[in-house]
C-alpha positions as CSV (number, residue, x, y, z in Angstrom):
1,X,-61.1,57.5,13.0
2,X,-61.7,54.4,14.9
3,X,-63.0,52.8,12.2
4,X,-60.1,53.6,9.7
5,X,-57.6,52.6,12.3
6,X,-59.0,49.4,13.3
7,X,-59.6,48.5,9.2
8,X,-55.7,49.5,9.1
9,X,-54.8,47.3,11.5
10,X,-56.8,44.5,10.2
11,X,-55.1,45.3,7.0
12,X,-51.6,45.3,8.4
13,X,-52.4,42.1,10.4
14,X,-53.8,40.3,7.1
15,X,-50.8,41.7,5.1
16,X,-48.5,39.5,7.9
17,X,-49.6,36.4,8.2
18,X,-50.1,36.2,4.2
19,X,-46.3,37.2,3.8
20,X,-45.2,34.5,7.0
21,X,-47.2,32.0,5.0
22,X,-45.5,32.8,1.9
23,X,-42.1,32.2,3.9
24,X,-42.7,29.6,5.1
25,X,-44.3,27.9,2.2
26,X,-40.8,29.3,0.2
27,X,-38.7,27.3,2.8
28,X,-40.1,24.6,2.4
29,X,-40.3,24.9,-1.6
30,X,-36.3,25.8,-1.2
31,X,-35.4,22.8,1.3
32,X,-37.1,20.5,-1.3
33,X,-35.8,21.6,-4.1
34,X,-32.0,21.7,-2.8
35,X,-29.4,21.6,-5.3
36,X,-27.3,17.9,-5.5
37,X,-23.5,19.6,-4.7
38,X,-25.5,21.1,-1.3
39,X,-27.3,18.0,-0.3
40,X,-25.9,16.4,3.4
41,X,-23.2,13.6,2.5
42,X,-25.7,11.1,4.4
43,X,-29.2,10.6,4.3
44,X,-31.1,11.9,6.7
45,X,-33.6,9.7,8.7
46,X,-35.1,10.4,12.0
47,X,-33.3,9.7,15.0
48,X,-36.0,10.0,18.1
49,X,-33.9,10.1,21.1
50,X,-34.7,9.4,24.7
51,X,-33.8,12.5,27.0
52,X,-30.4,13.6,27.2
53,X,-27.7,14.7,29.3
54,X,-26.2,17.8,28.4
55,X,-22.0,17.4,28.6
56,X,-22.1,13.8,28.1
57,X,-18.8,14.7,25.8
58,X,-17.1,15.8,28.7
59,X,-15.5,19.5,28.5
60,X,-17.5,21.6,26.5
61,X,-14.9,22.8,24.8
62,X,-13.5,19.8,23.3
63,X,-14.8,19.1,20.1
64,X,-16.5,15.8,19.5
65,X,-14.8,12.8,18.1
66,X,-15.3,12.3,14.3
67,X,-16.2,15.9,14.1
68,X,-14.7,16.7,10.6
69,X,-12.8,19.2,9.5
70,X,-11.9,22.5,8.2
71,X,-14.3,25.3,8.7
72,X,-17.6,24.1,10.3
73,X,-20.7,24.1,12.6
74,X,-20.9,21.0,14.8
75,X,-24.1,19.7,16.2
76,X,-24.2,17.2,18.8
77,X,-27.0,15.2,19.0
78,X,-26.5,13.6,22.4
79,X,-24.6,17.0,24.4
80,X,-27.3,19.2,22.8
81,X,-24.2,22.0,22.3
82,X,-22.7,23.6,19.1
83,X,-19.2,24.3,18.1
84,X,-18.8,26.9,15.0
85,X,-15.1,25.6,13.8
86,X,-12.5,27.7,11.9
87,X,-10.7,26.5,9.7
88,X,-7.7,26.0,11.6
89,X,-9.8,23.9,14.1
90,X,-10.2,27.0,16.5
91,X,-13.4,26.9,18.2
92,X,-14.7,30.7,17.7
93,X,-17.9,29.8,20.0
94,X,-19.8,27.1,22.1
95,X,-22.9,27.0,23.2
96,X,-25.9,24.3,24.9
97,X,-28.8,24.0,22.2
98,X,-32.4,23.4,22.7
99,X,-33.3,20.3,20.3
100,X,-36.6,19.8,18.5
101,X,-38.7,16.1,18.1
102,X,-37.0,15.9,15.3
103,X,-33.3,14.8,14.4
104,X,-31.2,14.7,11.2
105,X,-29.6,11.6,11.2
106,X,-25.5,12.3,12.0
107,X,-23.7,12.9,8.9
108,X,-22.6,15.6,6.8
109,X,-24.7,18.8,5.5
110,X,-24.7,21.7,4.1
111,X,-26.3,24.9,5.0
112,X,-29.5,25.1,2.5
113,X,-31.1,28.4,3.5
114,X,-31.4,31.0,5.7
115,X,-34.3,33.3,6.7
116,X,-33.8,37.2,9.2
117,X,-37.3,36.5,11.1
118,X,-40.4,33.9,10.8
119,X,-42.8,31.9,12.6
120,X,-40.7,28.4,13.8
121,X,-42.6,24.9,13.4
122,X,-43.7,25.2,16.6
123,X,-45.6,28.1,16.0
124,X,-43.0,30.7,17.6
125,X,-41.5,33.7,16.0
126,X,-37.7,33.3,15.8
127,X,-34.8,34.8,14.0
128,X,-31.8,33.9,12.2
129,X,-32.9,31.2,11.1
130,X,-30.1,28.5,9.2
131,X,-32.0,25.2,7.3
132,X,-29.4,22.5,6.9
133,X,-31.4,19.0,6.7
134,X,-34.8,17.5,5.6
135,X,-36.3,14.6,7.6
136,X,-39.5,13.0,6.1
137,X,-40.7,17.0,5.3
138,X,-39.8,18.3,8.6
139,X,-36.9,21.1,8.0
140,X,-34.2,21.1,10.6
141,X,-32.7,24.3,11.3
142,X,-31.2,26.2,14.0
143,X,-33.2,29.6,15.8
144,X,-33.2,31.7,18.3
145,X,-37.0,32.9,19.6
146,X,-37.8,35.9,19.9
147,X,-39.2,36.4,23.0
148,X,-36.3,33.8,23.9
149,X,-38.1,30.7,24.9
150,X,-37.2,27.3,24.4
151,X,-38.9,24.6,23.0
152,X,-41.9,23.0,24.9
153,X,-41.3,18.8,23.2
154,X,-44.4,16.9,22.4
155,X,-43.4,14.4,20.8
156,X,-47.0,14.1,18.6
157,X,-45.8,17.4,17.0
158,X,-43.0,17.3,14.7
159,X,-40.8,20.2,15.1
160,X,-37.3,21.0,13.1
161,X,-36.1,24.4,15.5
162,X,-32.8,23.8,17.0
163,X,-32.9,26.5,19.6
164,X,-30.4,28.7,21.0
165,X,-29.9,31.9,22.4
166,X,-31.0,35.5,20.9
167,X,-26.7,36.2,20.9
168,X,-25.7,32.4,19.9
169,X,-28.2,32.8,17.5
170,X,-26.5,36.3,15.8
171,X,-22.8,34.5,16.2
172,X,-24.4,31.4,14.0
173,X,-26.5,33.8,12.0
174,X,-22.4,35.3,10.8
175,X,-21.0,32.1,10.7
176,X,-23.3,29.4,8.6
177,X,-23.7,31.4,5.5
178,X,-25.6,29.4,2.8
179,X,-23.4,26.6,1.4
180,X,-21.3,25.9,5.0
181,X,-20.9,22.6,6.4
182,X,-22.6,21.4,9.1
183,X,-21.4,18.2,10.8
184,X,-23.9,16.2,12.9
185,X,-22.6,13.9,15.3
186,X,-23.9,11.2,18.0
């Protein structure tokens, strides 16, 4: 029985990381292959950023300047926090972000594609996973982890995970359906 069990698992195990490969290698495939009415309004470069200062905007609460409107996520770059925007300009949530080494450049985007559960850039498993931006072939997106831990930057390693909480991360998971706007700002 050993035997048959450990072959089993190694089956099960092999079976797992050939269908996260394939995921991943389908995320990519989709975020290249974006069509032109869902591409980001600007184009995205990278923006390195020194470390930040999260609330630099002030109250949380207030939406950034030059935030857009209508029904939207907004990203700040520089307060590291997300608004998910109604239509009416109601804030339905806020929340502080986790950012990765990479930035898309602030502009307008579209959500491009969405994945339940797979293995982040960084080599974490995450869910709820929403791709909105490109930058030189690193996919930006926002995540929660799993086992809820945030980022650890190294600035060699080009990462795209946007990180939040396991509950943010459900609350954007309802909210940025494929095709939403995504406004990234300063």
């Amino acid at each position: 029985m050993t035997t048959v069990a450990g072959t089993s698992s190694a089956i099960v195990a092999g079976l797992t990381a050939a269908a996260l490969a394939t995921v991943g290698y389908l995320g990519h495939q989709a975020a290249e292959n974006v069509p032109a009415g869902l591409r980001a309004a600007a184009q995205p470069g990278t923006a390195q950023s020194a470390p930040r200062t999260p609330g630099q905007n002030g109250n949380p609460e207030t939406l950034p300047a030059r935030s857009g409107q209508g029904t939207r996520v907004v990203y700040s770059l520089t307060a590291d926090r997300v608004w998910l925007v109604e239509e009416d300009g109601r804030i339905r949530r806020t929340f502080p972000v986790h950012p990765s080494t990479v930035d898309p450049a602030p502009g307008t985007y579209r959500v491009t594609s969405r994945s339940k559960r797979v293995t982040g850039s960084d080599g974490v498993p995450v869910e709820h996973v929403v791709r909105f931006a490109s930058v030189d072939g690193t996919v930006i997106g926002f995540s929660a982890a799993l086992d809820g831990s945030v980022p650890q930057l190294d600035p060699k390693v080009r990462t795209g995970g946007v990180r939040e909480t396991r509950a943010d991360g459900a609350a954007m998971w309802r909210f940025a359906t494929i095709g939403r706007k995504v406004v990234v700002v300063p």
